[in-house]
ROTOR-802926 format. One record per residue (C-alpha): x, y, z. Coordinates in pm, whole numbers. Each point is the difference from the previous one (the first is absolute). Layout:
BEGIN
X	Y	Z $
...
//
This chain:
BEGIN
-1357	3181	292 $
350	-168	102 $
250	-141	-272 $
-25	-335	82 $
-365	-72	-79 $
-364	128	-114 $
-98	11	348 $
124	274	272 $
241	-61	271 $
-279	1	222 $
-203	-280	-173 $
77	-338	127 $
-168	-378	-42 $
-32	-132	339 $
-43	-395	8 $
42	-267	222 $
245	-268	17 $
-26	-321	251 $
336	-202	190 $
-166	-338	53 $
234	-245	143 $
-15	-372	16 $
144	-236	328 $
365	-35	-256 $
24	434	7 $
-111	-20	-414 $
-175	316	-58 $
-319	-37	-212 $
95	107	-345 $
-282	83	-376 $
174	-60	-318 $
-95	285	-207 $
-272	12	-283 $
183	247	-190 $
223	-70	-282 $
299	56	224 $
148	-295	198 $
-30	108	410 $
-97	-110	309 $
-176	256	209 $
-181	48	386 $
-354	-108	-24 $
-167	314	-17 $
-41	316	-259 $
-189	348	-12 $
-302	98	219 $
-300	93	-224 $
-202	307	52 $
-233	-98	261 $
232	-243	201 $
118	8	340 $
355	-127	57 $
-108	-347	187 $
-301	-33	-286 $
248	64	-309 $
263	-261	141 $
-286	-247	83 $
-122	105	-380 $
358	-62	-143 $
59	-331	177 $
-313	-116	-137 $
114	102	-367 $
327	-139	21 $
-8	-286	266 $
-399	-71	-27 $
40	-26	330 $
-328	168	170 $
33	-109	380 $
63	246	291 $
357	151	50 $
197	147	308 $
187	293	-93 $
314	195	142 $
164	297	-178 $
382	-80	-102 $
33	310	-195 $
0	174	-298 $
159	134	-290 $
79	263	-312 $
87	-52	-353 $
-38	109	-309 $
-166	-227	-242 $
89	66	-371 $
-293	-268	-86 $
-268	227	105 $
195	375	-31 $
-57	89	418 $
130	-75	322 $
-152	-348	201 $
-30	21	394 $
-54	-371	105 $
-105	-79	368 $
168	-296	69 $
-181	-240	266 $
121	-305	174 $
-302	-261	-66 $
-160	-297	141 $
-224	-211	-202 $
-232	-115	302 $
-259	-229	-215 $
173	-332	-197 $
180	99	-327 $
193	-218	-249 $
217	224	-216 $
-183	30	-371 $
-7	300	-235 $
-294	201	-18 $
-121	181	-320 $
289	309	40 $
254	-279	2 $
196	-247	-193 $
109	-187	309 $
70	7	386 $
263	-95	211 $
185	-7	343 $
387	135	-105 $
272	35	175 $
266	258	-81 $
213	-278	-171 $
-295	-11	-276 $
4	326	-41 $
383	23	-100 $
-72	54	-363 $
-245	321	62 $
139	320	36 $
-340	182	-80 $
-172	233	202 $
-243	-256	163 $
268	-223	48 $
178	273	228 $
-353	72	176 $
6	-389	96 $
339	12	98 $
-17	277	204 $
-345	-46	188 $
8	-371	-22 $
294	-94	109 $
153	295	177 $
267	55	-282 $
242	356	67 $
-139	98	-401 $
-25	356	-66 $
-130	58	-315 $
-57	340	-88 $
-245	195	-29 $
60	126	-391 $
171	-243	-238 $
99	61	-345 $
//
């Protein structure tokens, strides 16, 4: 066991997380469900079972009921420790094109959807926020990898 969580240094949740960018540079953004007030990547944690393309397709369903086809690129990825769940997230971050018609509308993980640009996001200082910032928009962020 580590000190920072039930889970050992070696357990990690791996999820996915989607950059989807509209014709204006906006980067596709999900409005939590949680009690907390954030704006997060389109994406989350791959179930047992999943593959990575599957579990983003799976996740993009759940929070952008969108259910078309996709075109995928890996951006990149990265560590954290999430105090939320007690262990360390690895997300795979992929650059994402939506290749069948989509309107933006919330699916049933979400309270709403939207195309942001870094401007809206001058309020949030979360985690997510700094995850959009950084894959998103190219933002020099780095957040580490522990924070108290």
């Amino acid at each position: 066991m580590n000190r920072t969580g039930k889970y050992p240094d070696t357990i990690y949740r791996v999820g996915t997380k989607a950059v989807i960018k509209n014709e204006e540079g906006k980067v596709l953004c999900v409005h939590d469900t949680g009690e907390e007030d954030m704006w997060s990547l389109p994406g989350g944690g791959l179930d047992h079972g999943d593959d990575v393309p599957g579990g983003l397709k799976r996740e993009l369903g759940e929070e952008l009921d969108y259910h078309g086809e996709v075109a995928l690129e890996y951006n990149n990825s990265c560590v954290y420790y999430s105090h939320a769940i007690g262990a360390f997230v690895l997300y795979l971050v992929f650059d994402v094109e939506l290749l069948d018609q989509y309107s933006p509308h919330a699916g049933i993980d979400a309270k709403e959807v939207a195309y942001l640009s870094p401007e809206d996001l001058a309020g949030y200082n979360d985690r997510q926020a700094e995850i959009i910032k950084k894959y998103g928009f190219g933002e020099a962020i780095d957040f580490p990898i522990l924070r108290p």
